[in-house]
N, C-alpha and C positions, 0 to 999 in steps of 0.2 A: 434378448433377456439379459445377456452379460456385460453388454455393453449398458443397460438401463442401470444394472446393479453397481457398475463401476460410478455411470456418471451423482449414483445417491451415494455409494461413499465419496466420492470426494465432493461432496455437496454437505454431509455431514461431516467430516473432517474443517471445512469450509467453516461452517459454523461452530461448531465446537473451539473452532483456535481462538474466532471473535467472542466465543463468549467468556472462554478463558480468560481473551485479553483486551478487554473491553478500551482502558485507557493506551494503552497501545496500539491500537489497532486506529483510533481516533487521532493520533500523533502522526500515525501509518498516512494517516488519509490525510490531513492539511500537508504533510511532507509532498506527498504525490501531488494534489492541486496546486500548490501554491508552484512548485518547479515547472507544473505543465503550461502554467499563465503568466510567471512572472517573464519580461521581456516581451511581454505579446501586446502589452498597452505603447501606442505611439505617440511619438513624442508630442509635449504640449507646447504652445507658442507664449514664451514670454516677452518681455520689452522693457529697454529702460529709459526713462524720461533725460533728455541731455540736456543742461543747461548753459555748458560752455565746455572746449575744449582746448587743447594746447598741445604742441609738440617739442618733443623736448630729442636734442640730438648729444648719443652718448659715442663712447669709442665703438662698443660695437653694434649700431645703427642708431634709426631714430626709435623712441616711442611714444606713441601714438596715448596723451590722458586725455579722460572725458568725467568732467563732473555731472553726478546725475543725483536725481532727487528722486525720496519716496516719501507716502505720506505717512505717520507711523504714529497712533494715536494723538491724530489734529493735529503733529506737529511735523513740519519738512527737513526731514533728517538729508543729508548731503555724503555722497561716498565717492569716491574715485576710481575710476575703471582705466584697467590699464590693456593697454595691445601691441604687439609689433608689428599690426596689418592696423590701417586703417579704417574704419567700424562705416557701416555706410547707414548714414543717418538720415530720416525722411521725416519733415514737418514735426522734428525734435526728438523723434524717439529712435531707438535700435530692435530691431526685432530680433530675436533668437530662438531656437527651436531646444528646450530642454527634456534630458528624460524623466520620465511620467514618474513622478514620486509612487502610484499604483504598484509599476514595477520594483522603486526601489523597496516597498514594503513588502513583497511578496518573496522577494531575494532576504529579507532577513528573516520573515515567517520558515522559509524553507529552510535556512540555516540552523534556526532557532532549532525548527522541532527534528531538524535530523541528528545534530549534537546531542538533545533528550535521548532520541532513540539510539545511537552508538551509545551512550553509558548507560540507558537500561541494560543493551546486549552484554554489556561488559558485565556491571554488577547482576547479571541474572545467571553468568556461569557459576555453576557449583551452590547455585541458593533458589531452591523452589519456590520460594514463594511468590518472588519477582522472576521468574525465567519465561518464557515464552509459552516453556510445556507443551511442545510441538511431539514428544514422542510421547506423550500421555492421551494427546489428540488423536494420535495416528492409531495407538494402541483401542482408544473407545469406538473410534468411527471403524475399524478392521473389526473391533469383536461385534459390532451391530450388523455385520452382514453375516453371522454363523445363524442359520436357521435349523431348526429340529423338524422331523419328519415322524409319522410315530407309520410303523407298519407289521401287524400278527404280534403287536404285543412289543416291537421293538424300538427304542427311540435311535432315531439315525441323527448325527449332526454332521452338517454340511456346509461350505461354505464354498460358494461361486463354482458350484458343479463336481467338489472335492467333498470326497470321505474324509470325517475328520475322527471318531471313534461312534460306535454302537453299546447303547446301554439298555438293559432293563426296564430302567425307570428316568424318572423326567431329573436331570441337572439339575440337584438342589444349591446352585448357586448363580453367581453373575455370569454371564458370556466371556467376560472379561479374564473371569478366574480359567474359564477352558482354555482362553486364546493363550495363557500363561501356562496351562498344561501342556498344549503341547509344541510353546515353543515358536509360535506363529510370529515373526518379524516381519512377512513382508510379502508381496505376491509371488516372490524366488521361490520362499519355503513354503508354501503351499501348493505351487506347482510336486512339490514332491510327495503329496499323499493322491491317492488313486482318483481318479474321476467315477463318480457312482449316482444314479437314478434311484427312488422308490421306483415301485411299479407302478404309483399315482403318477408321479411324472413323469416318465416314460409315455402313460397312455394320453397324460396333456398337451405333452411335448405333438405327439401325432394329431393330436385332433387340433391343434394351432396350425402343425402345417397343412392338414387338409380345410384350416380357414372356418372350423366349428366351433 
């Protein structure tokens, strides 16, 4: 049972931060994919058409020019390829193996939205409105697990097997406003209030372990 109630709060803290922070959390996520895939596309095969070539010898070796052709709106545009190795040319063309423009786009997507998300962080210190509000989350998802017990009249509140105070009458307010009564930060300070059963759960607790 404690370990169910641990894995719903942090299932609601889960979701409460996304909902908090809907466009951040969307910037979270392409940041994540795009680093996971970019470099994972292999390389593509290109080729340049050669038309003629020439070497030309300087003081510090030769180099090796190749004029080559592309076709570029109906028209045959001519450029110059230069190398100090030799290009090994087969029935006019050069083949080359480049990387996957895929990649290169996903290396600037990753870029892109992880600079968004470093000056969200920044401009969200000290200003609510844009801040992440991770201790607002933490503080709703912790008071959703304070449950009430009522027994001869008395209301018990409890939370993850901790006495948390005994009233009269039913909490005429938020959980949230109790979890700020008394102080509740974290599962440290809750370990410091006493561990307490109703008698209801006491007698479920047994009839679970004998499997009734």
């Amino acid at each position: 049972m404690y370990i169910k109630t641990l894995l719903k709060f942090y299932l609601l803290f889960l979701l409460d931060v996304i909902k908090t922070n809907p466009v951040k959390i969307v910037f979270l996520t392409i940041c994540l994919l795009s680093f996971s895939k970019a470099g994972t596309y292999a390389d593509v095969k290109e080729s340049y058409t050669i038309v003629d070539s020439l070497n030309v010898k300087e003081h510090t070796g030769v180099s090796y020019l190749y004029v080559t052709s592309n076709l570029v709106d109906n028209k045959i545009k001519y450029d110059l390829l230069s190398s100090t190795t030799p290009l090994k040319v087969v029935n006019g063309k050069y083949d080359y193996m480049s990387y996957s423009d895929l990649n290169f786009g996903l290396w600037v997507v990753f870029v892109i939205s992880l600079v968004l998300l470093v000056i969200a962080f920044f401009m969200g210190i000290g200003d609510d409105e844009i801040s992440w509000d991770i201790s607002r989350c933490w503080q709703d998802s912790f008071a959703s697990m304070i449950v009430c017990e009522e027994e001869n009249g008395k209301f018990y509140y409890m939370c993850l097997g901790r006495l948390l105070t005994v009233r009269d009458h039913v909490y005429d307010t938020s959980y949230r406003r109790l979890y700020h009564d008394f102080s509740i930060r974290g599962f440290r300070d809750l370990s410091l209030y006493p561990k307490f059963q109703t008698k209801q759960s006491k007698r479920q607790s047994k009839l679970d372990k004998l499997g009734i």
